[in-house]
N, C-alpha and C positions, 0 to 999 in steps of 0.2 A: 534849496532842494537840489538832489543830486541827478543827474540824466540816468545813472542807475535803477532811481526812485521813478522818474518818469516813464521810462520803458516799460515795467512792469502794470503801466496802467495804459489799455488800448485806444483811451481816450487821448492820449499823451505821446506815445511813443513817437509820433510823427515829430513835434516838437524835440525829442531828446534827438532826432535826427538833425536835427537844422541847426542844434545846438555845438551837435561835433561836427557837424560841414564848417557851422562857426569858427567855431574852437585851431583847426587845422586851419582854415586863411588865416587865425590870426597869430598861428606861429609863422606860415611862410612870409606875414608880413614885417613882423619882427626881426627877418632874417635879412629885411632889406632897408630897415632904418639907421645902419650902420653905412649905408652906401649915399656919398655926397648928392648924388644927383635924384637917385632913387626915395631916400630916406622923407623926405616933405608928403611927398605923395600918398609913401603910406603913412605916416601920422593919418594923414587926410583919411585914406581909408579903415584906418584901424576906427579912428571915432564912429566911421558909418557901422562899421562891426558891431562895437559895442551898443550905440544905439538899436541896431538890432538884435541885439542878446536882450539886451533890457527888454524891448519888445515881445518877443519868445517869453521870457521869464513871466511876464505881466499876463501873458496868455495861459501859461500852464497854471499859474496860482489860481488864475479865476473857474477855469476848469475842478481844479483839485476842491477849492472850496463850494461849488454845487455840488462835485461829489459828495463832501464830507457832510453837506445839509443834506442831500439824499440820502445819506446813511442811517443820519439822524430821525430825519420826517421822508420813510423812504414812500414810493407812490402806487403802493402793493398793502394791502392789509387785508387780514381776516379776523372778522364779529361773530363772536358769536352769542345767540342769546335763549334765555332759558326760562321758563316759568318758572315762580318762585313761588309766597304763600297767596291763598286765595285760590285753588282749586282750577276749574275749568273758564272763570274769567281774568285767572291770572294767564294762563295758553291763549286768553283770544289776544290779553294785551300785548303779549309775547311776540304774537302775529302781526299785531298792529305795528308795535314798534318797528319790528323788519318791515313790515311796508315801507314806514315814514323813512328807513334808510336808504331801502330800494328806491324810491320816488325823488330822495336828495341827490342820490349819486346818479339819477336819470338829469336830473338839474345841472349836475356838474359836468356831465358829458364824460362818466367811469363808463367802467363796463362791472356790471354787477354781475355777479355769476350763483347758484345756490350750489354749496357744495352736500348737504348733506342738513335733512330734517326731517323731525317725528312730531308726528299731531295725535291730540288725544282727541277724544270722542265729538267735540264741540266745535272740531276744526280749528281749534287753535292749536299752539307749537308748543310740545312739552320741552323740544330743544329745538338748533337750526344755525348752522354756521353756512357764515357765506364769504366768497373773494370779492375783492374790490378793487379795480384797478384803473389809476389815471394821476393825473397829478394833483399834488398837496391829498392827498387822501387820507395819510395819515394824520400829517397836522389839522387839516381839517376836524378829524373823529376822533383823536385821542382822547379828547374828554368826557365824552358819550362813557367811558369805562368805569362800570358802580352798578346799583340797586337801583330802579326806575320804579317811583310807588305812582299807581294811578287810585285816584278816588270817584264814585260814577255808580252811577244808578243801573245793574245788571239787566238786560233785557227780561232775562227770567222773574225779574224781584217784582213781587206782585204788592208789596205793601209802603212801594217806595223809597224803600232803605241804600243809602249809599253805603255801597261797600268799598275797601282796599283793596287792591293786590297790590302784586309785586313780581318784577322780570328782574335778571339780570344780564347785563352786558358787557361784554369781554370785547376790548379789541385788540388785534395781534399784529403788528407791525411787520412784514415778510423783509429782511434785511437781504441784503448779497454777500455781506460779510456775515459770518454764524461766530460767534461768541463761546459757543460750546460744541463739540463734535458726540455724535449720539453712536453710540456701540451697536453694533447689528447683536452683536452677543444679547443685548437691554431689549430685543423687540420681537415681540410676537405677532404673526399676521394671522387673519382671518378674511376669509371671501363670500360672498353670498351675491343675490340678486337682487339688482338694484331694485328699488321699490317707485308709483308714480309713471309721469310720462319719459316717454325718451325712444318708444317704439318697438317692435317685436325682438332686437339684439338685446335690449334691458331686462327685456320676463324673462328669455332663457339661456343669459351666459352669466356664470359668476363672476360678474362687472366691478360690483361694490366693494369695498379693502375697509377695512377693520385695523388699525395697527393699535397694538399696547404696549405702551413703556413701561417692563415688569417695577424697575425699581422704584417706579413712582406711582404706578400704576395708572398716570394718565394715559387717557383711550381716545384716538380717534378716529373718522368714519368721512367716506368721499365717497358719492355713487356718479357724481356729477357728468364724466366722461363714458363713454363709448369701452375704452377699452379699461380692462383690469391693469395692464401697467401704468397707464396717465391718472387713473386714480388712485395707484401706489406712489404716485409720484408727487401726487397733490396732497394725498396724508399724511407724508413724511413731509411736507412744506407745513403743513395744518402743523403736526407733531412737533418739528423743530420751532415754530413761532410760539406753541405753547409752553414747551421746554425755556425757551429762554424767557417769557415773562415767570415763567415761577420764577427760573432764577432770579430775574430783577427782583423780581418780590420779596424770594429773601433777603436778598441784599440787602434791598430798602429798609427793611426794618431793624435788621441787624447796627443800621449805620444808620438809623432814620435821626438820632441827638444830634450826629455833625452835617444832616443835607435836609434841604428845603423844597417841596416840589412847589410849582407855581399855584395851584390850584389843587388841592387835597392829598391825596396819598396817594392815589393812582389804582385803590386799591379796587378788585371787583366787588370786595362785600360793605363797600360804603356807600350809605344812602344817598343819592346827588341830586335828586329832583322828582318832584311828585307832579303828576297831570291834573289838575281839578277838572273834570267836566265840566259839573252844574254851573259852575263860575267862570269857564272856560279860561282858567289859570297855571299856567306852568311856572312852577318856581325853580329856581336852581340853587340846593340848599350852601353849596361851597361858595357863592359868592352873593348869597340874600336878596338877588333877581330875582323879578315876574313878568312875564309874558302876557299879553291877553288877545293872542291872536290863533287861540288852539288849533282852529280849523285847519290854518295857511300851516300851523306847523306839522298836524300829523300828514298835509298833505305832500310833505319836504324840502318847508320851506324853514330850514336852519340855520341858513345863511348871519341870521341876527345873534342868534346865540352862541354860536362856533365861533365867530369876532370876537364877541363879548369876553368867552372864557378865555379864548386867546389874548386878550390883552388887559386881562383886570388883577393883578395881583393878587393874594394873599390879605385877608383882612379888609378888603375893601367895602 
């Protein structure tokens, strides 16, 4: 790595400093290994130099490579999740699920944030994205990403019938590096009033942002903040995290013959686990797991199964 390479990263530059204070004693010491009485001494000193470059070196790399893992599994994400088929108990499980995320990420010590959600009539979420932040967050939840089918006895169902629904859930990984730059020219904004609690600033200032990527038409929505530009600013974070999972997504498939994901496609419309109530059974259909601890799990204890995906291969 070059000290040019270093500088430009703030976690670093101190190092590229130490490296050219290096660098210069160990030309003026070279200038005196020609001299009979002088020359021993610096030998002697040029190795402690070196020994200390190597050092420096060994510091920056280990820096550089948490970075390059935090890029990867950075410790910022936004989920979001959506009712799917089955009507007004598809919305409660919708709600449910965001609990059981909210309750895990209380377990990890995030800070969970609601950025933005609509509930239908039965108090469940017809949508609802939220921030997530702390570490391993994403690697943690990458996997939660697919079709969640729950099977369960409706409170309403008077003749005991177990029904299906179905949520889905997205998660969006918030990088520092962006892969793609979005055109102001591609975005259309919208403002309203945020909906919910947040105090008498939220009922009557147009708080809430609205932004639409025309060319793709994806939409999203942040009421979460106080003012109208911190939730302009959080949209375009939502916006650009959405932006670039389509992209991976086309990618993936385009190039899906020559690459392997660890555990399914990644994709959000693949089925990855159904809840059985009555049996209190969670299966996870990408690696032919069951759970039989429903309760501990919708109350956020995930711990078991986040391991599990994380380390089971393909076919197992």
């Amino acid at each position: 790595m070059g000290i040019n390479e270093l500088k430009k990263n703030p976690k670093t530059a101190y190092l590229a400093g130490e490296l050219e204070r290096l660098n210069t004693a160990e030309e003026e010491l070279r200038t005196l290994m020609t001299d009979e009485q002088m020359g021993e001494l610096a030998r002697t000193e040029l190795e402690s130099l070196n020994a200390q470059r190597t050092a420096v070196l060994l510091q920056a790399e280990a820096i550089l490579r948490v970075d390059e893992e935090e890029e990867q599994f950075p410790n910022e994400a936004i989920i979001e999740v959506r009712a799917g088929a089955g009507g007004d108990e598809a919305g409660l499980f919708a709600h449910q699920l965001s609990e059981m995320y909210r309750k895990f990420a209380e377990r990890q010590g995030w800070v969970f944030t609601v950025l933005d959600e609509s509930k239908n009539s039965a108090g469940g979420y017809k949508e609802a994205s939220f921030e997530i932040r702390g570490k391993d967050v994403y690697k943690k939840l990458r996997f939660e990403m697919g079709v969640h089918r729950v099977q369960r006895i409706p409170a309403t169902e008077k003749q005991g019938r177990i029904h299906t629904s179905t949520a889905s859930v997205a998660v969006m990984p918030v990088r520092k590096k962006h892969t793609l730059e979005i055109n102001p020219a591609d975005i259309e904004m919208e403002f309203s009033r945020a909906g919910g609690a947040g105090g008498q600033n939220v009922n009557k200032v147009e708080t809430a942002v609205r932004i639409i990527h025309t060319p793709t038409g994806i939409a999203v929505r942040s009421q979460a903040e106080r003012s109208q530009q911190r939730n302009r600013d959080r949209a375009m974070e939502i916006l650009q995290a959405k932006l670039e999972m389509f992209k991976e997504e086309e990618d993936r498939k385009k190039f899906s013959g020559a690459r392997k994901e660890q555990i399914g496609t990644a994709d959000r419309s693949e089925k990855i686990r159904t809840y059985n109530f009555p049996q209190s059974r969670i299966t996870d259909h990408r690696i032919k797991k069951s759970w039989h601890n429903m309760e501990a799990v919708m109350a956020g204890d995930l711990d078991d199964i986040a391991a599990t995906l994380a380390s089971t291969p393909v076919g197992a």
